[in-house]
C-alpha positions as CSV (number, residue, x, y, z in Angstrom):
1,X,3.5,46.8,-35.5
2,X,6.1,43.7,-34.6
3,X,6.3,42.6,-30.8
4,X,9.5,41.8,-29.8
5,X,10.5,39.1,-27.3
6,X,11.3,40.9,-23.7
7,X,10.0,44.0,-24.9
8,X,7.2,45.5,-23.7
9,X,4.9,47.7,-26.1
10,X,2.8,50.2,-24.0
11,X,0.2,53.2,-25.4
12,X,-3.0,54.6,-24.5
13,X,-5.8,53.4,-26.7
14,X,-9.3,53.7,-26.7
15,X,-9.9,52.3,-29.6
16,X,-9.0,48.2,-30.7
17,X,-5.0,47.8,-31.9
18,X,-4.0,45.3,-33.7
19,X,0.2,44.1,-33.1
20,X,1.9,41.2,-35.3
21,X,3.6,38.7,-32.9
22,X,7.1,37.3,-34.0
23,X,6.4,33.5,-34.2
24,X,6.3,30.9,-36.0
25,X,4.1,27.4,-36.8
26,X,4.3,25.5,-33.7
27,X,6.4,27.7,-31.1
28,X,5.2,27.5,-27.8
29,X,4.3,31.4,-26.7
30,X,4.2,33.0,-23.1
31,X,2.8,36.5,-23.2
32,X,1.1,39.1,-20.6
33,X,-0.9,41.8,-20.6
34,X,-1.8,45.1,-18.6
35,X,-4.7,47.1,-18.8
36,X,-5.0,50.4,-16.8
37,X,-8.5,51.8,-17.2
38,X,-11.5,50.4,-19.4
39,X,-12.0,46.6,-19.7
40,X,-10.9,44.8,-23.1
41,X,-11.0,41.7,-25.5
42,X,-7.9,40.1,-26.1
43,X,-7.7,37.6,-29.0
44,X,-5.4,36.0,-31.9
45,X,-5.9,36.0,-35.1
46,X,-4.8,34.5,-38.0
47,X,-2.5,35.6,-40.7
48,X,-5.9,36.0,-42.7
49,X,-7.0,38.6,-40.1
50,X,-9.6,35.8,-39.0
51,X,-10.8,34.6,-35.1
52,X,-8.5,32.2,-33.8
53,X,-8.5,31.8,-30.4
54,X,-10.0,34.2,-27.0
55,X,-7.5,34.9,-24.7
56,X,-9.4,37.8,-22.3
57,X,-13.2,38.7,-22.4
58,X,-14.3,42.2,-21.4
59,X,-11.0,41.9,-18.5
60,X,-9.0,44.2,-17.0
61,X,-5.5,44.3,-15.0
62,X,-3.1,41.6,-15.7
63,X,-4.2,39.1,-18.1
64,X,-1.5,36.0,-18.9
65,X,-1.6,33.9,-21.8
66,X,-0.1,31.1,-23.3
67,X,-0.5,29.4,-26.5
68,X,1.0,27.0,-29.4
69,X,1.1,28.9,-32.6
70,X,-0.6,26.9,-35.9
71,X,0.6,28.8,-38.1
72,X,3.0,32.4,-38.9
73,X,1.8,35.6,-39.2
74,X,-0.7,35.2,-36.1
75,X,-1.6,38.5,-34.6
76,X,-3.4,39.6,-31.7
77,X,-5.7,42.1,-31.1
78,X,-6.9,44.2,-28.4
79,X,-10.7,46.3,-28.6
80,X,-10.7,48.1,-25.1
81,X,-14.6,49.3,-23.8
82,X,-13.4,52.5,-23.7
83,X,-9.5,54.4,-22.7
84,X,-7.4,52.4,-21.3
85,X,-3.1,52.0,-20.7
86,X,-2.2,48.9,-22.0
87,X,1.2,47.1,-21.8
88,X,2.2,44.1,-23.6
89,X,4.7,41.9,-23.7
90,X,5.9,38.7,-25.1
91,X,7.6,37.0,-22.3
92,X,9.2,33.8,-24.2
93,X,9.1,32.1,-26.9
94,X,9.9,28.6,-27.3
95,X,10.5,27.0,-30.9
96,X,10.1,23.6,-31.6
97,X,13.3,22.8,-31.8
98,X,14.1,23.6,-28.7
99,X,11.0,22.1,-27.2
100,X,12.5,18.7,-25.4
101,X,11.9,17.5,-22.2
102,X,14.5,17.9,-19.1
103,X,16.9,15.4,-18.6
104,X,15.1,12.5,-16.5
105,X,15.3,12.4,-12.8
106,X,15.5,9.2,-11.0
107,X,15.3,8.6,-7.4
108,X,17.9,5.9,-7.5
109,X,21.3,6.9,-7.9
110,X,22.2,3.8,-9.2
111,X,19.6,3.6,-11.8
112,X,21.2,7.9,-12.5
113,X,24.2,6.3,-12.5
114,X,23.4,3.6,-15.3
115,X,21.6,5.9,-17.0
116,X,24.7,7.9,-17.7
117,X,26.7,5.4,-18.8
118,X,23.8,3.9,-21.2
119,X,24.4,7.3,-22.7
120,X,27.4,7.2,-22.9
121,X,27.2,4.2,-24.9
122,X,28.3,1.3,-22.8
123,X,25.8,-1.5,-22.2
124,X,24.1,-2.8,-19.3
125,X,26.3,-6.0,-18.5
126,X,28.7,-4.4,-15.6
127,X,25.3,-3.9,-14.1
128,X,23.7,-6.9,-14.0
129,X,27.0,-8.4,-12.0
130,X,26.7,-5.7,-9.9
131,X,22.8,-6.8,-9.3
132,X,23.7,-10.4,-9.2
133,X,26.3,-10.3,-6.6
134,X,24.4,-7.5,-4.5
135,X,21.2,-9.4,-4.6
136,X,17.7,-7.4,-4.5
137,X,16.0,-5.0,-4.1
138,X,19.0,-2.0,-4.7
139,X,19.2,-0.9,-1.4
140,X,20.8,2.7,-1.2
141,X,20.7,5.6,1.4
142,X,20.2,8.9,-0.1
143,X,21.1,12.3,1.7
144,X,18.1,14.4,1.9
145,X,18.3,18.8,1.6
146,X,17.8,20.2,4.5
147,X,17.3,22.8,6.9
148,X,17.3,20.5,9.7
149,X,17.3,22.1,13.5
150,X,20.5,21.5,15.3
151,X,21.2,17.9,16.7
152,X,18.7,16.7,14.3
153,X,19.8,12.9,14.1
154,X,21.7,11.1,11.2
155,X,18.5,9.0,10.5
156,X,16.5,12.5,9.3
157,X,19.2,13.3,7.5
158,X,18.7,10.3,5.4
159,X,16.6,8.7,3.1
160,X,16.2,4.8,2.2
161,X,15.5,3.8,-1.1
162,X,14.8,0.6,-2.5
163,X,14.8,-0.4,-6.0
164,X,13.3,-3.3,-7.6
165,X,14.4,-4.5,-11.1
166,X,14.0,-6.9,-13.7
167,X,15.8,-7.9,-17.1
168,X,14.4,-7.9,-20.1
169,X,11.0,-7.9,-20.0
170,X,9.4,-6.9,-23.7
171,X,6.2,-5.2,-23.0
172,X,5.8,-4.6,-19.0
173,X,6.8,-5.5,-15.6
174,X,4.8,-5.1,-12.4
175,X,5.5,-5.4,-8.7
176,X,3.1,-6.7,-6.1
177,X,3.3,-6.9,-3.0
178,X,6.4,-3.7,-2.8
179,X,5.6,-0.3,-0.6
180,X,3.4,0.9,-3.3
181,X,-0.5,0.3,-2.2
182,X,-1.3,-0.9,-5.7
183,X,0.6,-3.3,-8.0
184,X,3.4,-0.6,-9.1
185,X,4.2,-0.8,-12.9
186,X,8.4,-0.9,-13.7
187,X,9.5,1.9,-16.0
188,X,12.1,0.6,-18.8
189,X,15.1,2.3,-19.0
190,X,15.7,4.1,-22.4
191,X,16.4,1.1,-25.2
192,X,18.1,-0.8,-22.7
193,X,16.8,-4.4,-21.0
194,X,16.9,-2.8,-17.2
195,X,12.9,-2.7,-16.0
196,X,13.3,-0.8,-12.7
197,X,10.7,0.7,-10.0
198,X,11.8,3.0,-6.5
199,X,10.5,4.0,-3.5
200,X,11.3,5.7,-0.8
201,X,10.9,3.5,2.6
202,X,11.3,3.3,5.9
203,X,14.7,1.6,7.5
204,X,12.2,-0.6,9.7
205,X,10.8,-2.4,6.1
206,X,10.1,-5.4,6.1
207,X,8.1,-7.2,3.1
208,X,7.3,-10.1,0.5
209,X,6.7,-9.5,-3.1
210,X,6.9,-11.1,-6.3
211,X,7.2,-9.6,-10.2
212,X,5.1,-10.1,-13.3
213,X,6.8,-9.7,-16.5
214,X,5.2,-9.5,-19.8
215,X,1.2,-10.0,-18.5
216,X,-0.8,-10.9,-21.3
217,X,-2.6,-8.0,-22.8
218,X,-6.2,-9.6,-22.7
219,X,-9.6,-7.7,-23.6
220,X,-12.2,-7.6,-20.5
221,X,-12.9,-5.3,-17.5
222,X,-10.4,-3.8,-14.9
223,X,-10.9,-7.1,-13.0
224,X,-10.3,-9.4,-16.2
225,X,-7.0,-7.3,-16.9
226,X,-5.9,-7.3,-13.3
227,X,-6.4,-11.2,-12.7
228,X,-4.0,-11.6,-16.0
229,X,-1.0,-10.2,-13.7
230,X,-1.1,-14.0,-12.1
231,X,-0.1,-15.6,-15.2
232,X,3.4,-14.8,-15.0
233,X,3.8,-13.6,-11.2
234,X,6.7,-15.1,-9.9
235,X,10.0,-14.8,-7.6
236,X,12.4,-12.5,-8.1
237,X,15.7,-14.3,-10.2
238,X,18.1,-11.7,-8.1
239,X,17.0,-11.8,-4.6
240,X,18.7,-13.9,-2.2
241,X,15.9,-14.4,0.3
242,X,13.2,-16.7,-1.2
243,X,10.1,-17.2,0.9
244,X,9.4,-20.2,1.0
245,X,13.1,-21.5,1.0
246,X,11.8,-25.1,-0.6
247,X,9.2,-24.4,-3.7
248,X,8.1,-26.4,-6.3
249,X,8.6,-23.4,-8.8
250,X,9.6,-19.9,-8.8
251,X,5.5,-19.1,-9.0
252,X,4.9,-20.4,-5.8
253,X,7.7,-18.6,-4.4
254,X,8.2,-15.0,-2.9
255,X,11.2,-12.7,-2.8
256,X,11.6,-11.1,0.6
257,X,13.2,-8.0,2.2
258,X,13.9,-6.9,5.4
259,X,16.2,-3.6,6.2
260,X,18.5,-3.4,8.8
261,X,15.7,-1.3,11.1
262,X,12.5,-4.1,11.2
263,X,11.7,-5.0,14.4
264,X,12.1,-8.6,15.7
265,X,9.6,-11.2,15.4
266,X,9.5,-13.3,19.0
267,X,9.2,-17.2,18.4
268,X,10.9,-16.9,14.4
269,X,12.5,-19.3,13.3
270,X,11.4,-21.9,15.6
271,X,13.4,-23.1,18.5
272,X,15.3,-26.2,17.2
273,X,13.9,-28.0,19.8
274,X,10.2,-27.3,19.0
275,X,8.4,-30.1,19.6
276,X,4.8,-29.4,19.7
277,X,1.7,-31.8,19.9
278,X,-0.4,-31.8,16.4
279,X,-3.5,-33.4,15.8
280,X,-6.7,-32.9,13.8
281,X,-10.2,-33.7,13.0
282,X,-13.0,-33.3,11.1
283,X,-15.1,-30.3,11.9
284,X,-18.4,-30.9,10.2
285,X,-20.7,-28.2,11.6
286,X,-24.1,-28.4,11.2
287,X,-24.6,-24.3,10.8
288,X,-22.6,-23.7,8.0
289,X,-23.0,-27.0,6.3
290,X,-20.0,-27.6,5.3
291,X,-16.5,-29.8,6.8
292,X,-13.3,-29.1,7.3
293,X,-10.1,-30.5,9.0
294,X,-9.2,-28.9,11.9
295,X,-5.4,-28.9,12.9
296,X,-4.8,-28.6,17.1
297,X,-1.5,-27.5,18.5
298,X,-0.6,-27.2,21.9
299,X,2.9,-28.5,24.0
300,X,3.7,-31.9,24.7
301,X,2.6,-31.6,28.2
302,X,-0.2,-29.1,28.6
303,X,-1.8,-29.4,31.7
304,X,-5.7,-28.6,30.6
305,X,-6.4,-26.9,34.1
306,X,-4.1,-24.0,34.0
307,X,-5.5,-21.0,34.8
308,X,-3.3,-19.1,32.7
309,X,-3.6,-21.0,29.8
310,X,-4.8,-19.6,26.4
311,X,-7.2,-20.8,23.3
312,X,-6.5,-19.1,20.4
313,X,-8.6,-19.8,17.2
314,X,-6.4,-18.2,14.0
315,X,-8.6,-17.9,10.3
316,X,-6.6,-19.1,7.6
317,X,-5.2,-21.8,9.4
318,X,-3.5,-23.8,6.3
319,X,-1.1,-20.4,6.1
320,X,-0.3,-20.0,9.9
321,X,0.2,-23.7,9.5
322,X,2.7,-24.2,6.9
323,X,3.6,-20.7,5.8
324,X,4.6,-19.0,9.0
325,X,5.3,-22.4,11.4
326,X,2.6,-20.9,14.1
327,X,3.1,-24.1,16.1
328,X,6.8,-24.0,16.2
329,X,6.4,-20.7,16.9
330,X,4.1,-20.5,19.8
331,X,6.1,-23.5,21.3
332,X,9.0,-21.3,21.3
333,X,7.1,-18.5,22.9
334,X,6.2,-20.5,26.2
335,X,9.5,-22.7,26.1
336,X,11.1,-18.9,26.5
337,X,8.8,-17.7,29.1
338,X,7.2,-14.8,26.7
339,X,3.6,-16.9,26.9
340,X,1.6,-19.1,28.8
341,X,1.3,-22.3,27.2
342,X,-1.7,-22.1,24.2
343,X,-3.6,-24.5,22.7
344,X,-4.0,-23.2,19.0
345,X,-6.5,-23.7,17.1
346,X,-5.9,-23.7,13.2
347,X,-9.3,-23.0,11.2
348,X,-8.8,-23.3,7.4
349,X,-10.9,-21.4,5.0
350,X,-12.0,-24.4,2.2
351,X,-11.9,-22.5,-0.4
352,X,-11.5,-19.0,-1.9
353,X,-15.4,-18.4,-2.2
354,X,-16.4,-20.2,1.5
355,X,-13.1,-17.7,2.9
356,X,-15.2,-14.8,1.3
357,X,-18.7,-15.7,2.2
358,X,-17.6,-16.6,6.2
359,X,-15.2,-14.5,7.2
360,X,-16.8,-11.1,6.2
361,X,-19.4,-10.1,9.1
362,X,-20.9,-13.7,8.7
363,X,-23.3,-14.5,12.3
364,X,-23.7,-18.0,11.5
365,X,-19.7,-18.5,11.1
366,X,-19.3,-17.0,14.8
367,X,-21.9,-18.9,16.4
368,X,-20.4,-21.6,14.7
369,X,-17.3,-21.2,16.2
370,X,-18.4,-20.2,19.2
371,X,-21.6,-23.6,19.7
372,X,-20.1,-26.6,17.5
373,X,-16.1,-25.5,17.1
374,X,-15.4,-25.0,20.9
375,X,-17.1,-28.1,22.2
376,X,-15.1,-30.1,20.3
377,X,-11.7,-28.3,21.0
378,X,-12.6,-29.0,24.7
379,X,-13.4,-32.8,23.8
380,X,-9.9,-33.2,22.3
381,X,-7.8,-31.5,24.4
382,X,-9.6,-31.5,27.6
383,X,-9.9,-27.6,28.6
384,X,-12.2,-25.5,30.1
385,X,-12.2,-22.2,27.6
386,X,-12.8,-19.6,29.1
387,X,-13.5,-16.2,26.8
388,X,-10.8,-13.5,29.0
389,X,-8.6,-16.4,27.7
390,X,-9.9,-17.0,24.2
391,X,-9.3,-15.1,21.2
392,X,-9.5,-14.9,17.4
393,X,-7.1,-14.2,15.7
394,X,-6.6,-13.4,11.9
395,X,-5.5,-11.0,9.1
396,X,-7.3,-9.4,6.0
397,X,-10.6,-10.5,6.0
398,X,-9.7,-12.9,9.0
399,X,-9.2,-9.5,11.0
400,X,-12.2,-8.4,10.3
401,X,-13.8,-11.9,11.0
402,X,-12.1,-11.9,14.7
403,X,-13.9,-8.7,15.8
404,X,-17.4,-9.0,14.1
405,X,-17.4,-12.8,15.7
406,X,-16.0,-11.3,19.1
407,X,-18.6,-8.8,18.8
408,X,-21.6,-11.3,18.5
409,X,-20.3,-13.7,21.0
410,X,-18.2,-11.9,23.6
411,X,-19.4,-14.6,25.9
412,X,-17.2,-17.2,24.2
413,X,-14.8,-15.0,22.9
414,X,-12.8,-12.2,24.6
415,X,-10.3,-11.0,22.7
416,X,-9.3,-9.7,19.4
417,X,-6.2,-10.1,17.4
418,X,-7.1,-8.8,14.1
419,X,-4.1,-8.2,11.0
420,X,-4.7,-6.1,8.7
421,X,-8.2,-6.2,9.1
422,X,-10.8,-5.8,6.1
423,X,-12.4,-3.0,8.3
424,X,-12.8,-1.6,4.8
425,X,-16.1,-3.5,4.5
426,X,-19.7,-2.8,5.4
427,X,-22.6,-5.1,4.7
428,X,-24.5,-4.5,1.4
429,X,-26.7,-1.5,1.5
430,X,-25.4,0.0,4.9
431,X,-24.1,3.4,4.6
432,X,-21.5,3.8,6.7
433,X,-21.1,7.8,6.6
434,X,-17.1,7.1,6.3
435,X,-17.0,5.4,9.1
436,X,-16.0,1.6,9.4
437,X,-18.8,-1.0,10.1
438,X,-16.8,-2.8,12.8
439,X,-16.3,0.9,14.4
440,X,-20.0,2.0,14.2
441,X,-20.6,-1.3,15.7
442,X,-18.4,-0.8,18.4
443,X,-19.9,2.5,19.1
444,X,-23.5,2.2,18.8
445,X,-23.4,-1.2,21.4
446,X,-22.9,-1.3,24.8
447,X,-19.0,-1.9,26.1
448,X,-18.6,-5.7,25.8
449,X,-15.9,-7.7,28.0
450,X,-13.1,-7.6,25.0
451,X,-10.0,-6.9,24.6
452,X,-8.2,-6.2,20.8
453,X,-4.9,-5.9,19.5
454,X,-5.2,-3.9,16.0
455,X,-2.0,-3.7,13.4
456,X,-1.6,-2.4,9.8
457,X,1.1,-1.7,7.5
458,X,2.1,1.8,6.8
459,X,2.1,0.4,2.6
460,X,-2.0,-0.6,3.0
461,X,-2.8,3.2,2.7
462,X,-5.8,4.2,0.3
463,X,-6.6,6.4,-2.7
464,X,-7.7,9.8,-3.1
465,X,-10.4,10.2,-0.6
466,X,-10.9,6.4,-0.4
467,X,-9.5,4.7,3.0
468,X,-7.2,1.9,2.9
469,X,-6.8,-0.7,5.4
470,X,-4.0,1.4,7.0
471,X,-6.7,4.4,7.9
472,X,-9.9,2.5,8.4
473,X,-7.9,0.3,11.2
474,X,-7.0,3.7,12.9
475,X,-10.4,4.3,13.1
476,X,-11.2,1.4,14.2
477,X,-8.3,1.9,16.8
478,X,-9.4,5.4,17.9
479,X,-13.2,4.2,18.3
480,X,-12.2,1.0,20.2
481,X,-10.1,3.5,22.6
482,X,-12.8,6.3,23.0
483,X,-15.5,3.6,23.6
484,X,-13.1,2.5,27.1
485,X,-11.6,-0.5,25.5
486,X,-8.1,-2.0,26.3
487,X,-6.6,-1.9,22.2
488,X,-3.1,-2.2,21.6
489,X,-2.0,-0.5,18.5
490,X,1.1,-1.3,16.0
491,X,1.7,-0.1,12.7
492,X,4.7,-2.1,10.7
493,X,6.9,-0.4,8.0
494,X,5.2,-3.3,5.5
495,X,2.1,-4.4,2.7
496,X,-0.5,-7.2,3.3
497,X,1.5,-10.2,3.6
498,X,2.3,-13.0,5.9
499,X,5.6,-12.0,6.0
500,X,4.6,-9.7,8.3
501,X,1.6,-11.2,9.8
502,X,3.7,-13.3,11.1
503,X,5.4,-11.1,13.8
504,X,2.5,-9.1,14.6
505,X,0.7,-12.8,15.6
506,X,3.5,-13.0,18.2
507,X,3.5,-9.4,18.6
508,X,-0.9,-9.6,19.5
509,X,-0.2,-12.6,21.6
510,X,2.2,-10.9,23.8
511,X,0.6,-8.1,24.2
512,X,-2.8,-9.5,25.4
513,X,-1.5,-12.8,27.5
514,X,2.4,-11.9,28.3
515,X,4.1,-11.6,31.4
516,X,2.5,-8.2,32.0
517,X,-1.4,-9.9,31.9
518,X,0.0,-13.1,33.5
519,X,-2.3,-13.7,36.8
C-alpha cells in the first residue's frame, strides 16, 4: 500500500507491514508515527527491499522522523513486538525544486531596501551618493514589536542600528574595533560591490574602528591568519570623523562614531587656552634595567605644597600624550574647577614586548615605580607625594598594571584608575577557579588603604562560557565592594579603544579627587 501526503493510514497489526511512501530521489520527507500497544521497529528500505536507514528501535508512542530520499520506490517498514494500533502519516513532502531558502532578512532597512532594488535590477550607484553624502556608519532607528506596558518610553520602543559598509572588496572585509567583541566579518550583498555588517547598539555608543578589506589569505595558525588583518586595516573612505584629524595615511588613521546619547567627556577638546607645563627626562631604573623618557605635565604655576594636589602616574603614556591630549586635558579640568591641580606623570611602555612583560602582574615594575620613579618625580617638580593622593592609572593591560602595583605598594600608591583592565589574566600555572587574579588577590589580603575606579565597555563581553573584560571587571568590581572598598563603577556603550579611554580618564579622575573628595 501507497501513503498519501496528509493522510493518515491506521490498522491493528501484530505482525511487521510494509507501506510504499510517495517520493521521489531527493525530496525532503516529514513523517510521524503512533503506536498504541507493543513496541516496534521502524525503518526504510530501499526499492530493492534492502536496509536503508533506522528510524525507531523497539519504541513506542509517537515517533517523528525526517529524512532525504536517495532514491524512488523507498518504503518503510514497521515489525511491532507484538499487537499494537499504529497510525501513520506523511506530514510533508518537500521536492527539490521547491527546496530554496527564505528570502534574506537583514537588520538594516537600508541594506532591505537595496536589496530590493538590486533585484529589481538597478545598480548600486544611487546608493553610494546616498553613503557618501550621509557619511558612516548607516545610522537608522528601527521600531521594535512589542507588548510594552503602558507609558513605556519612546526609547524602548526603539532600536538603533548601525551599519558599516565598504565598496568593493573582492574576497572579504572585516571590522575591528565595531560593537562586535571579535573582529566582525562583512557579508557581500548578492553580486553586487556593497560589503555591509549591523548591529544593534545602544543610543549612548560611542567608538573607534577601522576596516580591512581583502586580507591576504596566508597559511599558518589562528594567530598567523589573524595578524594578516593588519595588512590592509585602515580608515573608513565614508566616514566623516577621522581620528586622528592629521595622519600620515589612511592606515594610521581611525573612523569614529559617536550617537546622539554618549555621555560627555569633561576636559575634551582642550580649552583653547591650555597652557600646561611639559618637561621630561630620562628614567633609567636600575630594577628593570632598562630607560625610558619620561614626559611631566602639570600647570604653569603649581604650587608643590598643596594639600589637595594630585600625582597621577598613567601606563601608556605616548597614547595619553599624543592620542587623547591628557595634558590639555587635565589643564582644562582644574582651569574649570572640576580638579585640583595634578601633576601627571606620562609612563611609556618601550616597546610592544617590555608593555607585555611589565605591565601584567610584574613586582619589580611596581617597586620600580614606587622606589626609583617617584623620587625623581619629586626632584623635578618639587612635591611631597603622598599615596591618598597618588594613583595609577591605565587601560587594558595598564588597568590591570594600576591595581596589581597598587596592591603591592599601597604605601606609595593609593588609588586605582584602571580602563578596561586585563583582569582576564592570572599568572602562569595559577588556577583561578573563574575567578580573576586581581579579585582573589583582593579577597584573600587584608583591606589595604585604596581607593579604585573600575570601567568597561558593554562591546568587551566574552565567549561561550569564557569571560571578557566586560565580566571579569564586574567581578573585580563586586569583590572590591564586598571586601569594604570605596570602587566607583562605569560601564560605557563602547570596545577597547582610546576613544573611549579617554572620557573614562576624566571620568576616574573626577570621581576619586573632584569637588565631592576635595578637603
Amino acid at each position: 500500500m501507497t501513503l498519501r501526503v496528509g493522510q493518515p493510514f491506521e490498522r491493528k497489526v501484530d505482525a511487521p507491514l510494509t507501506l510504499a511512501l510517495p517520493v521521489a530521489a531527493g525530496d525532503y520527507v516529514v513523517g510521524r508515527v503512533e503506536a498504541a500497544g507493543a513496541a516496534l521497529d521502524v525503518d526504510i528500505l530501499g526499492e530493492d527491499g534492502a536496509h536503508h536507514r533506522r528510524i525507531a528501535d523497539q519504541q513506542g508512542g509517537v515517533i517523528g522522523f525526517r529524512f532525504v530520499a536517495e532514491a524512488a520506490g523507498i518504503r518503510l517498514r514497521l515489525a511491532p513486538a507484538g499487537a499494537v494500533a499504529l497510525s501513520v502519516v506523511i506530514e510533508e513532502v518537500v521536492p527539490v525544486a521547491e527546496q530554496r531558502p527564505p528570502a534574506a532578512e537583514y537588520l538594516s532597512p537600508r541594506i532591505a531596501g537595496l536589496a530590493a532594488e538590486l533585484a529589481a535590477g538597478r545598480g548600486s550607484e544611487a546608493f553610494w551618493r546616498e553613503v557618501a553624502e550621509r557619511g558612516t556608519p548607516l545610522i537608522e532607528t528601527r521600531r521594535m514589536p512589542g507588548p510594552f506596558y503602558p507609558g513605556a518610553p519612546a526609547r524602548m520602543r526603539e532600536q538603533t542600528l548601525m551599519t558599516f559598509l565598504w565598496r568593493g572588496a573582492q574576497r572579504n572585509v572585516r571590522l575591528v574595533g565595531g560593537p562586535s567583541s571579535d573582529h566582525a566579518w562583512l557579508e557581500r550583498l548578492g553580486a553586487s560591490d556593497v560589503w555591509f555588517v549591523t548591529f544593534p547598539v545602544p543610543p549612548a555608543t560611542r567608538l573607534a574602528y577601522q576596516l580591512a578589506p581583502d586580507i591576504p589569505d596566508i597559511p599558518g595558525d589562528a594567530r598567523v591568519r589573524r595578524g594578516a588583518i593588519s595588512a590592509t586595516l585602515q580608515m573608513d573612505p565614508f566616514n566623516r570623523q577621522p581620528w586622528p584629524r592629521q595622519a600620515p595615511d589612511r592606515f594610521n588613521q581611525q573612523a569614529t562614531v559617536e550617537l546622539a546619547g554618549a555621555p560627555t567627556q569633561p576636559g575634551t577638546p582642550a580649552m583653547p587656552a591650555a597652557d600646561p607645563l611639559l618637561c621630561s627626562f630620562v628614567f633609567a631604573s636600575e630594577t628593570l634595567g632598562n630607560s625610558r623618557r619620561i614626559t611631566v605635565a602639570h600647570p604653569r604655576d603649581l604650587d608643590p605644597s598643596d594639600p589637595n594636589l594630585v600625582l597621577a602616574i598613567i601606563f601608556d603614556g605616548e597614547r595619553a600624550l599624543h592620542q587623547i591630549d591628557v595634558p590639555g586635558m587635565l589643564y582644562t579640568l582644574t582651569a574649570s574647577g572640576r580638579l585640583p591641580p595634578v601633576v601627571a606623570v606620562l609612563v611609556p611602555s618601550i616597546d610592544s614586548g617590555t608593555r607585555s612583560r611589565e605591565l601584567p602582574g610584574n613586582a619589580a615594575f611596581a617597586d620600580a615605580l614606587a622606589d626609583e620613579l617617584l623620587p625623581r618625580v619629586a626632584a623635578l617638580t618639587g612635591i611631597r607625594p603622598e599615596a591618598e593622593r597618588t594613583v595609577l592609572a591605565g587601560a587594558s593591560y595598564g588597568g590591570l598594571a594600576a591595581a596589581t602595583a597598587a596592591l603591592r605598594r599601597p604605601d606609595r600608591f593609593g588609588n586605582v584608575l584602571s580602563m578596561s583592565g586585563s583582569f582576564w589574566w592570572a599568572p602562569e600555572g595559577r588556577d583561578t577557579d573563574g575567578t580573576p587574579f586581581v579579585g582573589q588577590s583582593l579577597a584573600e589580603a587584608g583591606k589595604k588603604p585604596l581607593r579604585f575606579f573600575l570601567s568597561a565597555g558593554t562591546f568587551e563581553s566574552g565567549h561561550g562560557d569564557v569571560a571578557g573584560i566586560l565580566e571579569s571587571s564586574r567581578q573585580v568590581r563586586d569583590i572590591s565592594r564586598l571586601k569594604g572598598y570605596e570602587t566607583h563603577w562605569r560601564e560605557y556603550a563602547g570596545g577597547h579603544d582610546w576613544l573611549v579611554w579617554r572620557g573614562a580618564l576624566a571620568d576616574g579622575l573626577i570621581a576619586l579627587f573632584g569637588a565631592v573628595h576635595e578637603e
